[in-house]
C-alpha positions in Angstrom: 3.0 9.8 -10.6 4.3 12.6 -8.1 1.5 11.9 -6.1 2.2 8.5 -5.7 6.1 9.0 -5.1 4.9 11.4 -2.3 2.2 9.7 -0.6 4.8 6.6 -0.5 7.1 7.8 2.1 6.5 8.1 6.0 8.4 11.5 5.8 6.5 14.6 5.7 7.4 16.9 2.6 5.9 19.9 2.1 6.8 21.8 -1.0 5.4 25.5 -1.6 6.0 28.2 -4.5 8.1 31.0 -3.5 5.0 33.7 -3.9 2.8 30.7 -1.3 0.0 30.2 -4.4 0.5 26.4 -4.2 1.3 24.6 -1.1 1.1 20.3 -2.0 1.1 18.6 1.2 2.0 14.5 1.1 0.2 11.8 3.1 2.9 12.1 5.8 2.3 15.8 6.3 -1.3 16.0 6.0 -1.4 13.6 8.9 0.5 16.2 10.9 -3.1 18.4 10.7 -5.9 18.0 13.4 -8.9 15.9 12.3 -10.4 19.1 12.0 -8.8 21.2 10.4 -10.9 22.8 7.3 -8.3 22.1 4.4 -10.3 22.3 1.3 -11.0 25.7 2.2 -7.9 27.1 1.8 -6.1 30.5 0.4 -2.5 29.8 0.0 0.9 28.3 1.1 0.8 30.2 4.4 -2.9 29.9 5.2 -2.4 26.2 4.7 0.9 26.3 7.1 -0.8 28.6 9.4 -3.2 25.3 10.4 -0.5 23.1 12.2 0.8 23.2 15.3 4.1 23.7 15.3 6.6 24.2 18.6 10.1 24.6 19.4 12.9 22.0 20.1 11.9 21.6 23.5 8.3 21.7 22.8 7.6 24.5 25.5 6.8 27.7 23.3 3.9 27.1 19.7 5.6 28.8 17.3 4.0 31.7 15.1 3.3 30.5 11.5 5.9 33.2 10.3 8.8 31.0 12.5 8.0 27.7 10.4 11.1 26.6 8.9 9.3 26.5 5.2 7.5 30.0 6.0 11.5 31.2 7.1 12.8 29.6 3.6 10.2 31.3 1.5 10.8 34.4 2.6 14.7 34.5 2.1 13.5 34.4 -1.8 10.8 37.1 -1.5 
């Protein structure tokens, strides 16, 4: 049912434990990865993160995995 719920929106959600064991990805967000990126052969949350491409506000500078806005939430709980 969660699934469904998820995969019915056009906003990407991203939700992740606090230690990064389990990382669920919707629709929307797994369309945010390249066509190639290996996702079934994943470790954790920040492995997972680690595969998109993520840059700044003025998209000039990629950011580092650790700058991700969900990799900066996670570890204010560490």
């Amino acid at each position: 049912m969660k699934d469904a719920l998820l995969d019915n929106t056009e906003v990407p959600i991203l939700a992740m434990w606090k230690d990064e064991s389990l990382t669920i990805p919707n629709k929307a967000a797994r369309r945010l990865f390249h066509p190639t990126a290996d996702l079934n052969n994943v470790k954790d949350g920040y492995d997972l993160v680690s595969k998109w491409h993520v840059w700044d506000e003025t998209f000039t500078m990629r950011l580092d995995p650790s700058e991700y806005p969900i990799s900066v939430l996670i570890s204010m709980y560490e």
